[in-house]
C-alpha positions in Angstrom: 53.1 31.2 -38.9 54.1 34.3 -40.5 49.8 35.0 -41.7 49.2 34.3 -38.1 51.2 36.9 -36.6 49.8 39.5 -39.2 46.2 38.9 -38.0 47.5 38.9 -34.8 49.1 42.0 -35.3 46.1 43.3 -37.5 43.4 42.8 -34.3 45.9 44.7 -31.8 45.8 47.6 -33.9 42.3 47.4 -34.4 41.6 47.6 -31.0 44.2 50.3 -30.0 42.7 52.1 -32.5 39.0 51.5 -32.0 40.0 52.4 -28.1 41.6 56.0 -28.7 37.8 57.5 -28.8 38.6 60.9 -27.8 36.2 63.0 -26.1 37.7 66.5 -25.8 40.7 67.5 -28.1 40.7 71.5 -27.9 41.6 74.4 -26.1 38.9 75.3 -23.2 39.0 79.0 -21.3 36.4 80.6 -19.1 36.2 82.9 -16.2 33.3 84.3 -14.9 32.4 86.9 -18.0 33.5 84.1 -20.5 33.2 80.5 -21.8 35.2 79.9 -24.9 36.1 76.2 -26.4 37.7 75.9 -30.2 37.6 72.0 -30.5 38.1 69.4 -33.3 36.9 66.7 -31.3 34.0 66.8 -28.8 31.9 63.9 -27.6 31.0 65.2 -23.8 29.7 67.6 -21.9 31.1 70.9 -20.4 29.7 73.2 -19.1 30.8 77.1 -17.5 29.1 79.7 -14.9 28.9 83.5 -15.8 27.4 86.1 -13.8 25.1 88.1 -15.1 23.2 91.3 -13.9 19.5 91.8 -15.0 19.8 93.7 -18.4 22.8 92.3 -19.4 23.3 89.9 -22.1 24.5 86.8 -22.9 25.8 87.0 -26.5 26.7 83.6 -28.0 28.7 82.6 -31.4 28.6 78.8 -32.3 30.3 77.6 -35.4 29.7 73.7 -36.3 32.1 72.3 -38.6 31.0 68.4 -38.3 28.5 66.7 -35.4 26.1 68.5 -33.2 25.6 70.2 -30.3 23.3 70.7 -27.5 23.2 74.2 -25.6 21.7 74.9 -22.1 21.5 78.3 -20.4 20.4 78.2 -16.8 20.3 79.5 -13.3 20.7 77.7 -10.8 18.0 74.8 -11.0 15.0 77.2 -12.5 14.2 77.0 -16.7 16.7 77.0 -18.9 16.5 80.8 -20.3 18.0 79.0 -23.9 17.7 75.6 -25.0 18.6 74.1 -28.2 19.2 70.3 -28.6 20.7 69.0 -31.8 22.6 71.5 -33.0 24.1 71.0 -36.6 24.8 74.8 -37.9 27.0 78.0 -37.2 24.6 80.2 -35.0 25.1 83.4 -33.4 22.3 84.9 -30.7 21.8 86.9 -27.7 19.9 85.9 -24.6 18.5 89.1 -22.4 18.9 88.4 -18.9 15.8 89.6 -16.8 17.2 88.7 -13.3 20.5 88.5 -11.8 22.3 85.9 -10.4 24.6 82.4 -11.7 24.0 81.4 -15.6 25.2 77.7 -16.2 26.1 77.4 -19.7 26.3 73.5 -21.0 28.0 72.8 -24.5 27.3 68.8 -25.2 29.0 67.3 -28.4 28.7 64.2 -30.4 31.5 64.0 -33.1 31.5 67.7 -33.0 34.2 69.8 -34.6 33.9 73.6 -34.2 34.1 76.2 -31.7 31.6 78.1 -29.4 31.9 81.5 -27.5 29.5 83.1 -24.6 30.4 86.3 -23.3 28.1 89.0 -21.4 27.3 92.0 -22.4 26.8 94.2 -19.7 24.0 96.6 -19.9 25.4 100.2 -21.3 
């Protein structure tokens, strides 16, 4: 009786544990200058919209500590100015903004642990 309940016991926790798959633990802030997330778990998709003038920039820090990433930078439904899928390394780039409008900027994770930062740059 007594082995019974401890395998009983030991597949309960199993699947408590096995269901506590979390997909965002982090903070998240944004506005329409800024998207900022510092996260040690992130297994979704988020995503951010930034106005930008033509001229300005979009400047962009990503530090990967575990997992990857995928990035998308796009207005409205046109290209993607910036496009990177698999991400796996601390990057830090600019994207020049030739016409003005609403940037969408998507951050996907799988088992990522890290932090990424946008910000535009406005034109001096």
């Amino acid at each position: 009786m007594k082995k019974q309940l401890v395998i009983l016991c030991s597949c309960i926790l199993a699947l408590s544990l096995t269901a506590c798959g979390a997909d965002f633990d982090g903070s998240r802030t944004g506005n329409s200058d800024e998207f900022v997330m510092d996260y040690k778990v992130l297994n979704k998709t988020d995503a951010q919209d930034l106005m930008a003038e033509k001229g300005d920039t979009i400047h962009a820090e990503i530090i990967v500590e575990g997992g990857s990433l995928s990035l998308k930078i796009q207005k409205d439904d046109e290209v993607p100015v910036y496009e990177s899928e698999d991400v796996s390394f601390s990057d830090e780039f600019d994207v020049e903004i030739e016409e003005s409008g609403t940037y969408t900027v998507s951050v996907t994770g799988e088992k990522a642990k890290g932090s990424v930062r946008f910000t535009v740059v406005t034109e001096q």
